[in-house]
N, C-alpha and C positions, 0 to 999 in steps of 0.2 A: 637845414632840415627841409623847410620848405619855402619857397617866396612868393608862390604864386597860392597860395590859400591858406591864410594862417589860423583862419576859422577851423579849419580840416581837422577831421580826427587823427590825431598819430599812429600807423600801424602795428603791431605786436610784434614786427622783425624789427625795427627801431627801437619801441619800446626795449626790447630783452638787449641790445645793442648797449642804450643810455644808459638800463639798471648795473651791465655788468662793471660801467665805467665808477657810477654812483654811489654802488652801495660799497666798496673798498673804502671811499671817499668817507662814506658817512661814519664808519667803521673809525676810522684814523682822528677823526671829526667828535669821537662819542664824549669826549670831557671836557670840550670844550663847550662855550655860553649859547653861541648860537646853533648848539649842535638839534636844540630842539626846534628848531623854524626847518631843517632838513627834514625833507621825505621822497624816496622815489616815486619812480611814474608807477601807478597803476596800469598793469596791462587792460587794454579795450574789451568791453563785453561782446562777444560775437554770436551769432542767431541766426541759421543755416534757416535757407528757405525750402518750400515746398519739391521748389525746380534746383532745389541743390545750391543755389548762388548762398554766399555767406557776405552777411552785411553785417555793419559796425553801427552797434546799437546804443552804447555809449563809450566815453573814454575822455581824455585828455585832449584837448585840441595842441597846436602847435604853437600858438603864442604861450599857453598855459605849461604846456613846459620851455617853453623857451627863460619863461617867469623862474619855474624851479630852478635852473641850470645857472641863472643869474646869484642865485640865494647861493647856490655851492660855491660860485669862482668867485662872490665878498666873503663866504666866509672861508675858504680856504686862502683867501692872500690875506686878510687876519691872520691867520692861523700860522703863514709863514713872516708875516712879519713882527710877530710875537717871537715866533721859534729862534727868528736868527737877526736879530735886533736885541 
């Protein structure tokens, strides 16, 4: 996602990108134990300026879902090594 700023807010075209991959996930996810530590990204707050520009006023940074993204692929290889074990 990003290497050079992990601090960085994540933008709303990535964001809508992650959720559509996530929420299936969380979907498939719903009866299982850790299915409650799962949540998608919040899309960023944005706040158009006087001169037009639009800035990102709050959101998720890039380590902060890198964190989320972490929590889906432990608990889906759970989830598949429950399935077919």
């Amino acid at each position: 996602m990003s290497r050079k700023n992990p601090g960085g807010i994540v933008n709303a075209d990535k964001v809508r990108r992650l959720n559509r991959v996530l929420e299936p996930l969380a979907e498939m996810m719903k009866g299982e134990m850790s299915a409650e530590y799962l949540e998608t990204i919040p899309e960023p707050q944005e706040e158009t300026g006087k001169d037009g520009t639009v800035k990102i006023v709050s959101g998720k940074t890039y380590s902060d879902v890198a964190l989320l993204m972490m929590q889906f692929k432990s608990a889906v290889s759970l989830y598949f090594q429950k399935s077919f074990w």
